[in-house]
N, C-alpha and C positions, 0 to 999 in steps of 0.2 A: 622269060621264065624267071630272072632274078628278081624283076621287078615284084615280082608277084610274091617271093618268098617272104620280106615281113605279112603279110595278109594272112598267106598261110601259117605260118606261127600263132599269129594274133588267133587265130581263130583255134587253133590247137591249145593254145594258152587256155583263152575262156573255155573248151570242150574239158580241159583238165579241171579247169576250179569249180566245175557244178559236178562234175563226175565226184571231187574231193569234197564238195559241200553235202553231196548228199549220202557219202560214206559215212560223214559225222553228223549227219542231221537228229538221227533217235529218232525221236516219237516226239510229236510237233506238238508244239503250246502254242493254245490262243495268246500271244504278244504281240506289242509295238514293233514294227518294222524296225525303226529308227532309233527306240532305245531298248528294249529287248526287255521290255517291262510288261509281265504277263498280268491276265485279265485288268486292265486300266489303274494298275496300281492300288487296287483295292485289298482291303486284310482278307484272307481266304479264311484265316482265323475266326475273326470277328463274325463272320455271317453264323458259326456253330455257335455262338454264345448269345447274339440273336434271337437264334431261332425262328421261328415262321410267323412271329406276332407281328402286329402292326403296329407304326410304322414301318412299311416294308423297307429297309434303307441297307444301303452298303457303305460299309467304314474306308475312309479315304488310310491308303499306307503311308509312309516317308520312307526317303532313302535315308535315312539312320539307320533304321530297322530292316536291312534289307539281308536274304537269303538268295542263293543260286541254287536251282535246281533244274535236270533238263535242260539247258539250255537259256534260260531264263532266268532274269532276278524277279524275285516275290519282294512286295514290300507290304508294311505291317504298320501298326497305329503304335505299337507297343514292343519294347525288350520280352515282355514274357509269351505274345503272340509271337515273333519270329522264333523262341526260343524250340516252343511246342510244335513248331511246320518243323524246324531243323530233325528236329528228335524223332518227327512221324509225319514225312510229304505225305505220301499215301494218304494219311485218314487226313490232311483239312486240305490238300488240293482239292478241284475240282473233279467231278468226271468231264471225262475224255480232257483231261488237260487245258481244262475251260473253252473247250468250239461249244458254239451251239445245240445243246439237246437237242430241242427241237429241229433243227434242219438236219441233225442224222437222223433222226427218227422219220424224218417227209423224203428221206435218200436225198439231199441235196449236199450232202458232202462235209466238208470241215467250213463252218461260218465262226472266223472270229468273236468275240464278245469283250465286252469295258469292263464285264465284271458287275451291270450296274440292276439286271435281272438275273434273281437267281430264285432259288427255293430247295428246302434242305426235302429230301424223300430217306428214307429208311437212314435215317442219318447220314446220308452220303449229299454231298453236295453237290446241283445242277447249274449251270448258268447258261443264260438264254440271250441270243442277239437284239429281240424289244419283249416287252408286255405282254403280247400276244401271245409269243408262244409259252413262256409260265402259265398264262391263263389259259390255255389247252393242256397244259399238262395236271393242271389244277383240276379243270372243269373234268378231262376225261381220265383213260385207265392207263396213268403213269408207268405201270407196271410192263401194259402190254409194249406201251411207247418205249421203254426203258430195253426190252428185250430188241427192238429193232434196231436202236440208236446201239448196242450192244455191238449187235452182228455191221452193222456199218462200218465203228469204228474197225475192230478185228479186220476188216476188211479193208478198209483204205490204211491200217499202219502196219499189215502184216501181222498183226500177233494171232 
């Protein structure tokens, strides 16, 4: 039996740090595991300045310009782009915190994103894990898709 009692600590130890990681998790952003840099370090800014014209492209951020929010650093191309997320996360994050539109809208859950498909709808900004799914949300009724990716989120973060 004594043998056994570091194992059982061990194992009580890690039963305590996920119990404690996910008291302070919040509401999940699509980030880097490893550096906690949401949607691939891209300006969440810049894509509204953008707009939906083509070139389709996403502005690369730096860690100069870098904000915390959520749980996450945003970073920015520009001092006056991180200044305007600081002042209003809400209106240039993404929805749902940059997962995937499209895979909550198909119910497949929280999918990551780099940030590197997106597309702005009703002024609110979407980001998509590839091309395809933009171009489904492009081609069909973003709206209706938008309603489901809704009830998804609400649904797997609780609110």
């Amino acid at each position: 039996m004594h043998n056994q009692l570091p194992g059982i600590r061990s194992i009580i130890f890690v039963a305590l740090l996920i119990v404690a990681f996910n008291l302070n998790a919040g509401e999940p952003v699509s980030k880097s595991f490893l550096t906690g840099i949401a949607i691939g370090g891209h300006d969440s800014v810049a894509y509204h300045r953008l707009g939906n014209g083509e070139p389709h492209r996403a502005i690369e951020g730096n860690q100069t310009w870098k904000a915390e929010w959520k749980g996450a650093d945003w970073l920015f191309s520009s001092k006056t782009d991180r200044d305007l997320f600081a002042a209003n996360p809400e209106r240039y994050s993404p929805a749902y915190n940059g997962f995937c539109a499209n895979a909550l809208s198909l119910g497949e859950g929280l999918i990551s994103t780099d940030g590197s498909h997106w597309q702005i709808f009703d002024n609110r900004l979407y980001t998509f894990y590839a091309a395809r799914g933009r171009q489904r949300w492009l081609a069909g009724d973003f709206e209706e898709y938008k309603l489901v990716a809704d009830k998804a989120w609400k649904d797997l973060v609780g609110e």
